[in-house]
C-alpha positions in Angstrom: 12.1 3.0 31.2 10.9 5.4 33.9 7.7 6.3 34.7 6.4 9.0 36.5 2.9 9.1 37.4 1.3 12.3 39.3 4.0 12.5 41.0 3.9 15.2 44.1 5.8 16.4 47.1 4.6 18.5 49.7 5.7 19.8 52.9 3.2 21.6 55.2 1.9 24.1 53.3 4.7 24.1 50.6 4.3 22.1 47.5 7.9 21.5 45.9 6.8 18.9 43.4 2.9 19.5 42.1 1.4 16.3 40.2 3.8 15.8 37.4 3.9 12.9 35.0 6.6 11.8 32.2 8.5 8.7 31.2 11.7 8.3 30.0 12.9 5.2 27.4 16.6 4.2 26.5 18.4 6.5 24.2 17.3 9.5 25.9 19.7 12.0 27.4 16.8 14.3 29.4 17.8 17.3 30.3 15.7 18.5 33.7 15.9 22.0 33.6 14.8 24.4 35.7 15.8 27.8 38.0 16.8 27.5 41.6 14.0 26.2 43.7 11.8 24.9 40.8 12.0 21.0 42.3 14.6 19.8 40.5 16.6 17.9 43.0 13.1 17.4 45.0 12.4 15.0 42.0 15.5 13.2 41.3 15.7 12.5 45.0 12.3 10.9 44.4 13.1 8.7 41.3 15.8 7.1 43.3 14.1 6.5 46.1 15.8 8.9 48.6 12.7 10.7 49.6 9.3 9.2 49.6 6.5 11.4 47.8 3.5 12.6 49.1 1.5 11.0 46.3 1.9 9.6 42.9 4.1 6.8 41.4 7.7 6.0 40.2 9.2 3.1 38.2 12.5 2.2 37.2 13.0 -0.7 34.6 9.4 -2.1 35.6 10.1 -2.1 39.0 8.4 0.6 41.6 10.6 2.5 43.8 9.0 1.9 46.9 7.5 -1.4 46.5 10.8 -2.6 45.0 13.1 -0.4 46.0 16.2 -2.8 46.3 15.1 -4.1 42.2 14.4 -0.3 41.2 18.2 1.1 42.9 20.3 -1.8 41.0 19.4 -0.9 37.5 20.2 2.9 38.9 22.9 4.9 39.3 22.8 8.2 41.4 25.0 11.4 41.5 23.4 13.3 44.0 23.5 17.1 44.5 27.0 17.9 45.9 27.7 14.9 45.4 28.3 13.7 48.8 30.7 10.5 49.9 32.8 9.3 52.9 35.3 12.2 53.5 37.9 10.1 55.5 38.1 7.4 53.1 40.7 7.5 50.3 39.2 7.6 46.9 40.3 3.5 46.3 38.6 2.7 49.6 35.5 4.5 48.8 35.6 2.9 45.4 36.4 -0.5 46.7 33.6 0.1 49.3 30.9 1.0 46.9 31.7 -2.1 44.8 31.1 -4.5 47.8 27.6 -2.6 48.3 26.8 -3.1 44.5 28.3 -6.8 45.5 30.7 -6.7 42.4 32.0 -10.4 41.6 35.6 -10.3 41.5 36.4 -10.2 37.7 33.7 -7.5 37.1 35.0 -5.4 40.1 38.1 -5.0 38.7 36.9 -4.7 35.4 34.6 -1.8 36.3 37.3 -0.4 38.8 39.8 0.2 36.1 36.9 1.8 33.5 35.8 4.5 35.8 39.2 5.4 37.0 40.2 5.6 33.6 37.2 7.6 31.9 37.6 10.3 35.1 41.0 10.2 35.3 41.3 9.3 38.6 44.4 7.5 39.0 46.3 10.8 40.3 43.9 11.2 43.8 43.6 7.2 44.4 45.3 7.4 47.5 44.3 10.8 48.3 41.3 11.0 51.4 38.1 12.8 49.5 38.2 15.7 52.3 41.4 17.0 50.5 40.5 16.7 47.2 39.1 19.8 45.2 35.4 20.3 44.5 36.0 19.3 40.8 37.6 15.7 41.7 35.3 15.2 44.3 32.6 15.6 41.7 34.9 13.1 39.4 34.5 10.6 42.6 30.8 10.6 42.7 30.2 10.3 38.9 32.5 7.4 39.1 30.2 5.6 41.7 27.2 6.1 39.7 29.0 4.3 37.0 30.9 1.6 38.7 28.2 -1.2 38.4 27.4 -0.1 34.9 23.6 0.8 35.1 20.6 1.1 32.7 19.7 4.2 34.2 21.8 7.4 35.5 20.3 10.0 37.2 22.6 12.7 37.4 22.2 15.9 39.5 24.6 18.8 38.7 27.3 16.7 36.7 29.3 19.0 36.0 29.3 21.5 38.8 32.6 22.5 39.8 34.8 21.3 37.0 36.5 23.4 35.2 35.9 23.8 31.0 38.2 21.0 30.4 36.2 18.6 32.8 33.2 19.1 31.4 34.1 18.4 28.0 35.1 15.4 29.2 32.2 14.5 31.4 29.7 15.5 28.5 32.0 13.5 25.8 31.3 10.8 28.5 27.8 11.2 28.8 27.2 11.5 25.0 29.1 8.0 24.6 26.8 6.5 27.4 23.5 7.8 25.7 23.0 5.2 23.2 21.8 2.2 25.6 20.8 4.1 28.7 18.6 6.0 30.3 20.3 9.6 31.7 18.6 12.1 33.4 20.1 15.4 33.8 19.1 18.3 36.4 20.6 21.3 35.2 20.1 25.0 35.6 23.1 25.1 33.2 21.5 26.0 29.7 24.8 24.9 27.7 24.4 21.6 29.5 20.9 20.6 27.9 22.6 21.9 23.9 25.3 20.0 24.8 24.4 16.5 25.7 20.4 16.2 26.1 17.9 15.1 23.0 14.9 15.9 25.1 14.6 18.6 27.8 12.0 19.3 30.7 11.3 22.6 32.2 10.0 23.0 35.3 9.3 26.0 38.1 7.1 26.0 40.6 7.3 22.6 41.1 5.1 22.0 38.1 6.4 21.2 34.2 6.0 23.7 31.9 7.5 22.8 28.3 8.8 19.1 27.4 10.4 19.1 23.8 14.3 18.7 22.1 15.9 21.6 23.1 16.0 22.8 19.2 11.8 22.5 19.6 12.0 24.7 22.5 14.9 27.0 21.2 12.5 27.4 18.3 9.6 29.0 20.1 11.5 32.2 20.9 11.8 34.8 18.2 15.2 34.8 18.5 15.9 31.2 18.2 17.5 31.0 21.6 16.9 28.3 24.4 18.1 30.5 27.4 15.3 33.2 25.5 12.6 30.7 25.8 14.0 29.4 29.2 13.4 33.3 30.7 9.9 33.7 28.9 8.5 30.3 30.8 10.1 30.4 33.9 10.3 34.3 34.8 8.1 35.0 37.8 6.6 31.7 38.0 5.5 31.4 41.2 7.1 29.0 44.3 11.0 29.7 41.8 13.8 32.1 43.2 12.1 34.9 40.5 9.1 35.2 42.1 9.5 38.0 45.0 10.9 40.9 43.9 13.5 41.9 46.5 14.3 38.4 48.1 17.5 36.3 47.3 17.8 33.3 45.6 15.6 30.9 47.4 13.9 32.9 49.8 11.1 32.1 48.8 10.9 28.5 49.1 12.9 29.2 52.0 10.7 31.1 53.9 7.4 29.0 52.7 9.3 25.9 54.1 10.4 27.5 57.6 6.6 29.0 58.1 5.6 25.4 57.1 7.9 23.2 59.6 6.7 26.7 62.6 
């Protein structure tokens, strides 16, 4: 399970993340959706222990991410935003590498190895570095070390950004086939995302949750029966999101709250 207990993150005089609480239990495929600069990545980045909140609580399989951390990141498996790796490695070394730091024995290593190679097909680009792959396989690459030492829990930020319709069919058919004995969290702003693989979605703006239902319970409180309908009616113009000030671009807002905080 996860557990999130008034959970906050603040920087100066910008709060990203204000006092939000939910847990998550195996079998659920939660879909953590929100508009640019609603916290999204500010909270996954918290659950796995990558940035340390200002207050409040996380656990991971009974284990609390700071107190434990090391207990709390094996049961975990992290795709972060962008999805970042070692761009002068081949895609086998950075594989390889990854399954030393998970400390793999050597039966499961290769065990695992072939799995995730296989389910992203991968075998094309194993010798390839990651600088000179495209954005879709480099994606492909960091799903496939969040999933190499087969964890209870995947947090997944933007899975399927940058792959093209066939990838993400695949990556969802993948996720879908996961869902029945782990825990996956999903940030998304992609609405299709959430109907296509979540059974429980989260919307948040402003740093602060506004609806947590299925994504038919949500889709149902909009006269026209539509989840991107509902999605507009809570979100639009909440304030701290990208739709709050007329005029600006897409995260100038937050933008500008964080420089005049970090002046």
């Amino acid at each position: 399970m996860i557990e999130i207990n008034h959970l906050s993150k603040r920087y100066g005089a910008l709060t990203a993340v204000d006092d939000i609480s939910f847990n998550v239990e195996a079998g659920q495929v939660l879909g953590f959706l929100g508009p640019n600069g609603a916290g999204k990545s500010t909270t996954m980045k918290m659950i796995t222990g990558f940035l340390t909140p200002t207050s409040g609580s996380v656990r991971v399989c009974g284990h609390d991410v700071e107190a434990a951390p090391l207990a709390a990141k094996a049961c975990m498996g992290y795709l972060p935003e962008g999805a970042p790796s070692y761009a002068e490695m081949t895609v086998r070394a950075f594989l390889d590498f990854i399954a030393d730091i998970r400390r793999l024995s050597a039966g499961l290593r290769r065990a695992r190895l072939d799995d995730v190679i296989q389910r992203l097909a991968l075998e094309s680009v194993m010798e390839q570095m990651i600088e000179t792959l495209s954005k879709g396989f480099k994606r492909r690459v960091g799903l496939a070390q969040a999933l190499l030492h087969d964890p209870r829990v995947l947090i997944l930020d933007e899975p399927t950004d940058g792959l093209d319709p066939n990838q993400k069919h695949q990556v969802r058919t993948l996720i879908n086939d996961m869902s029945k004995d782990k825990i996956i969290v999903i940030s998304t702003h992609i609405l299709e995302e959430v109907d296509a693989v979540c059974n429980r979605a989260i919307i948040i703006a402003g740093g602060r949750i506004l609806a947590d239902d299925t994504p038919e319970g949500l889709a149902a409180r909009a006269p026209s029966g539509r989840l991107d309908d509902i999605f507009r009616q809570i979100t639009l113009n909440t304030p701290g999101t990208d739709t709050d000030i007329p005029g600006k671009t897409p995260g100038a807002g937050r933008r500008d709250a964080r420089e005049s905080a970090h002046a």
